[in-house]
MARKE-136677 format. One record per residue: residue number from 1; residue in three letters; chain; x, y, z of N, C-alpha, C, O in turn. Coordinates in Angstrom, 2 decimals, decimal comma. Layout:
BEGIN
SEVO pos code unit     n_u     n_v     n_w    ca_u    ca_v    ca_w     c_u     c_v     c_w     o_u     o_v     o_w
SEVO NUM  ALA    A       X       Y       Z       X       Y       Z       X       Y       Z       X       Y       Z
...
//
This chain:
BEGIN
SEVO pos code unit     n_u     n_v     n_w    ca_u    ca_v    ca_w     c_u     c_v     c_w     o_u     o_v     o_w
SEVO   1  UNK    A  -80,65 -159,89   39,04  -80,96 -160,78   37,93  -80,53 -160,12   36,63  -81,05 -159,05   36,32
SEVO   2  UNK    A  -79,54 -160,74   35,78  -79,64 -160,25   34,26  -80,56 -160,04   33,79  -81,39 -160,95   33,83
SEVO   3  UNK    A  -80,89 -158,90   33,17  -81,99 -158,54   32,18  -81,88 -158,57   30,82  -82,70 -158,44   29,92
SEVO   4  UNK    A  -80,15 -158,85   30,89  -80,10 -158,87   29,14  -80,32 -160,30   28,96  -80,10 -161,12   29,85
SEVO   5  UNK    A  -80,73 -160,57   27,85  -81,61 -161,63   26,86  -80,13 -162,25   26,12  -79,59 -161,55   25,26
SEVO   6  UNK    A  -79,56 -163,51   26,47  -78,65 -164,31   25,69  -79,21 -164,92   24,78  -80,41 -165,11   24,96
SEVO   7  UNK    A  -78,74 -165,35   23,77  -79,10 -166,41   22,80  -78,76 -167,42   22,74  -77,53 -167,41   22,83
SEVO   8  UNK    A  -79,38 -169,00   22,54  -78,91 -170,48   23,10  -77,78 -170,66   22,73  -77,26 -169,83   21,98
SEVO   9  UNK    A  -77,18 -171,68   23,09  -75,86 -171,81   22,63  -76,56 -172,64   21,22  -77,77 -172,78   21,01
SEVO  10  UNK    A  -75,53 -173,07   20,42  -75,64 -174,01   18,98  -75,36 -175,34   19,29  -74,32 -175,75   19,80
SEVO  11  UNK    A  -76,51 -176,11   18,89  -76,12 -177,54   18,78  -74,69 -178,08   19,19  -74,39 -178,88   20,08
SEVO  12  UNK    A  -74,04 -177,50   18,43  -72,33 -177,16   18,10  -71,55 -177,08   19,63  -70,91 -177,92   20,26
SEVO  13  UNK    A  -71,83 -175,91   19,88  -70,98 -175,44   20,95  -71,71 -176,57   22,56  -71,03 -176,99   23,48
SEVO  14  UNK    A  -73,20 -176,76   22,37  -73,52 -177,77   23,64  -72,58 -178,82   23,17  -71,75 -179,14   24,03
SEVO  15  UNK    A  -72,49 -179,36   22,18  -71,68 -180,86   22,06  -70,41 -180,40   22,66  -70,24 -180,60   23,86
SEVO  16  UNK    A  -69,45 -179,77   21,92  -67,77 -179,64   22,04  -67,91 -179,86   23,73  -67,31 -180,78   24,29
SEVO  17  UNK    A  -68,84 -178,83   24,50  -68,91 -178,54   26,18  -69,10 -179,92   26,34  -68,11 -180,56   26,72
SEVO  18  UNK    A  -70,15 -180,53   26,14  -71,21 -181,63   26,40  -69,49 -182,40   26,54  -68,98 -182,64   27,64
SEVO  19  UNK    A  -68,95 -182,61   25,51  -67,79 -184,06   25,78  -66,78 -183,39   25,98  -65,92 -184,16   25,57
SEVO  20  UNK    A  -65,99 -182,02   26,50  -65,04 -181,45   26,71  -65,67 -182,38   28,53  -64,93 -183,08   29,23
SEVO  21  UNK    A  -66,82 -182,13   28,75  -66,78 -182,53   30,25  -66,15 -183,64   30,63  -65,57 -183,73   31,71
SEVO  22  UNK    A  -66,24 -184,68   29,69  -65,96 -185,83   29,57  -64,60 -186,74   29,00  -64,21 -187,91   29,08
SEVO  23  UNK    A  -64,14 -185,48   28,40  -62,69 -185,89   27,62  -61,73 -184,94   28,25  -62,10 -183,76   28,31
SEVO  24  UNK    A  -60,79 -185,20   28,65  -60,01 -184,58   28,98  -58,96 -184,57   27,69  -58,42 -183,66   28,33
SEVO  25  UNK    A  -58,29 -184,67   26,69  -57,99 -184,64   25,85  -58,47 -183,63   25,40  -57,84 -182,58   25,28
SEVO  26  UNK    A  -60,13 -183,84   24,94  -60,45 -182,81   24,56  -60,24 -181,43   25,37  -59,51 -180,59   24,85
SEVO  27  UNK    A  -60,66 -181,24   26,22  -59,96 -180,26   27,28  -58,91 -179,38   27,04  -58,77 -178,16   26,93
SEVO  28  UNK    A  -57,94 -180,77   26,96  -56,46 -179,69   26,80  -56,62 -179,51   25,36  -55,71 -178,71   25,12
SEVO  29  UNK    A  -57,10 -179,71   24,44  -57,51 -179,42   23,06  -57,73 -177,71   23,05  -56,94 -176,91   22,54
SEVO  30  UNK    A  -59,04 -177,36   23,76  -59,69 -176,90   23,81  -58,77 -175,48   24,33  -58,81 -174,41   23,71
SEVO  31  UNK    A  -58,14 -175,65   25,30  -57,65 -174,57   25,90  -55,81 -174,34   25,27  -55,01 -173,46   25,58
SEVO  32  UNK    A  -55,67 -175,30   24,51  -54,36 -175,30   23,72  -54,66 -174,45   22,75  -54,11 -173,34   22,73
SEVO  33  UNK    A  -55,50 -174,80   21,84  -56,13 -173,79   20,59  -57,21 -173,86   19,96  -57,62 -174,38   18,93
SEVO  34  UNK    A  -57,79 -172,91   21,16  -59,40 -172,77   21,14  -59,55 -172,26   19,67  -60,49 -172,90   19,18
SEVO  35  UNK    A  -59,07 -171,43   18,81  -59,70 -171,15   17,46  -59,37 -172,55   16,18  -59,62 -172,58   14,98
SEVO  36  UNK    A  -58,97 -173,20   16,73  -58,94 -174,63   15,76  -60,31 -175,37   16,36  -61,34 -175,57   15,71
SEVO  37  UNK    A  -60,15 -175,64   17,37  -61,27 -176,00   18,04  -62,73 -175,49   17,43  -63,52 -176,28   16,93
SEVO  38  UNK    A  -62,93 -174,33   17,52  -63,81 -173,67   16,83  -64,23 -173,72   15,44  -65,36 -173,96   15,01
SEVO  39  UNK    A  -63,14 -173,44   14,78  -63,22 -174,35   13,63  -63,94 -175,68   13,45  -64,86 -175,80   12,65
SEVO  40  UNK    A  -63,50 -176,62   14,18  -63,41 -177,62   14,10  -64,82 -178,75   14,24  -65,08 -179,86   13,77
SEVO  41  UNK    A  -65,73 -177,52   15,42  -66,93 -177,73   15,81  -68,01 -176,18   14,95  -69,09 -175,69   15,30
SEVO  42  UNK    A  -67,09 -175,84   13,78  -67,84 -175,34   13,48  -68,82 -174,04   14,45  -70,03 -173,82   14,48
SEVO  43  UNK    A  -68,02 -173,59   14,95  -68,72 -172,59   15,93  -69,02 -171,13   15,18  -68,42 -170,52   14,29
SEVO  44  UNK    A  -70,30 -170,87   15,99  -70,50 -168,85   15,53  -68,92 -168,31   15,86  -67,99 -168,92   16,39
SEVO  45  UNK    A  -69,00 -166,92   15,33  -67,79 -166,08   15,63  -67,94 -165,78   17,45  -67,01 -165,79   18,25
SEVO  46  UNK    A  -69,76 -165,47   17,84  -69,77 -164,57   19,17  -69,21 -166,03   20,10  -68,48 -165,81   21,07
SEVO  47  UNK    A  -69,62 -167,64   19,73  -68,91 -168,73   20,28  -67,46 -169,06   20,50  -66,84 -169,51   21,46
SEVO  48  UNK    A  -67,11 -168,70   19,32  -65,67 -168,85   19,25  -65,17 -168,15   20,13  -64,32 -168,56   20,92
SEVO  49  UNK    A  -65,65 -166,96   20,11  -64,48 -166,10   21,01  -64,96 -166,22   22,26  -64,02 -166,11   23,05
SEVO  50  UNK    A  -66,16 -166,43   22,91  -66,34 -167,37   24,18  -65,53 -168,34   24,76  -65,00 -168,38   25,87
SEVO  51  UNK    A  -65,51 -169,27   23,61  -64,46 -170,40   24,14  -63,19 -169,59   24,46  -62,80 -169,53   25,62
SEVO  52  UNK    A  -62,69 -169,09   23,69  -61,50 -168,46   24,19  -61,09 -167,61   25,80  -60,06 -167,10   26,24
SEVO  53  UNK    A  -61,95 -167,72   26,13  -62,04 -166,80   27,65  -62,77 -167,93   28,31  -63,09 -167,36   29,35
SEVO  54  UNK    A  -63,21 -169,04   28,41  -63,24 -170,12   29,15  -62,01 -170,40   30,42  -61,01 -171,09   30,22
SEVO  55  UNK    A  -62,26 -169,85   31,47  -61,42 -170,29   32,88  -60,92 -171,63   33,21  -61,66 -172,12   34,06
SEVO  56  UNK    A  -59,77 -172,56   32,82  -59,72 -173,37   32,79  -60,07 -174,39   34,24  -60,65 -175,47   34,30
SEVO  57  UNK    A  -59,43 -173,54   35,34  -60,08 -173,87   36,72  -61,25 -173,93   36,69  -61,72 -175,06   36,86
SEVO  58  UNK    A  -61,80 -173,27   36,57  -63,35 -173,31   37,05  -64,13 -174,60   36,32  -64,99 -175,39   36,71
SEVO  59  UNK    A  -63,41 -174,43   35,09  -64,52 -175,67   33,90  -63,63 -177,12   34,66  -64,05 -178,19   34,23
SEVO  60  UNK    A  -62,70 -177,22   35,52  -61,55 -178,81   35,76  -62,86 -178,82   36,92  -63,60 -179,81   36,92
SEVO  61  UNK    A  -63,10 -177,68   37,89  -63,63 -177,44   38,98  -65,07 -178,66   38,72  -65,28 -179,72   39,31
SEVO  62  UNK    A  -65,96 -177,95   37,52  -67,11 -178,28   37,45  -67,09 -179,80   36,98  -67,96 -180,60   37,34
SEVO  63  UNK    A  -65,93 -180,17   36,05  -65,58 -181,67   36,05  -65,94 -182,45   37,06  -66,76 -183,37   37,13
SEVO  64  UNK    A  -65,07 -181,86   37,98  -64,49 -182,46   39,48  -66,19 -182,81   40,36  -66,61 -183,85   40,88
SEVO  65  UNK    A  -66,71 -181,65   40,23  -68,24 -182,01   41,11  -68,79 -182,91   40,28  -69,58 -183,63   40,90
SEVO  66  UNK    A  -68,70 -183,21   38,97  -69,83 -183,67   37,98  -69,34 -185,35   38,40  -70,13 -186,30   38,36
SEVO  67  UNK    A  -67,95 -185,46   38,79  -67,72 -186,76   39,01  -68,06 -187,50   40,30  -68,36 -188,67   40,53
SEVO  68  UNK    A  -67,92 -186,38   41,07  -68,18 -186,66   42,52  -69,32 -186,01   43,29  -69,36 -185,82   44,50
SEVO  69  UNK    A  -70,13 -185,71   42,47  -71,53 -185,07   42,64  -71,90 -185,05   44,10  -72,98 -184,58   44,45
//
């Protein structure tokens, strides 16, 4: 089990995720140029650079179950 203590994500960064699930546009947005993006949703710096190391497989992956649950 992690023992280190994360901090919530921001309003901010649940939304961009929240409809990146849902937009694919946004998506390729997202992984085209994640620091506009960031910008854009107004993200922390430790967020921003999160998004940037986002696995694009894995997040199409979790799409994929969310549709076909």
């Amino acid at each position: 089990m992690d023992t280190e203590a994360r901090p919530m994500p921001s309003r901010q960064l649940t939304e961009l995720l929240g409809r990146a699930l849902l937009d694919k546009e946004l998506r390729d947005r997202i992984f085209a140029d994640p620091e506009a993006i960031a910008r854009e949703f107004d993200l922390a710096p430790a967020e921003a650079e999160a998004i940037k190391h986002l696995d694009r497989r894995k997040f199409e992956a979790t799409v994929a179950r969310l549709r076909w649950g």
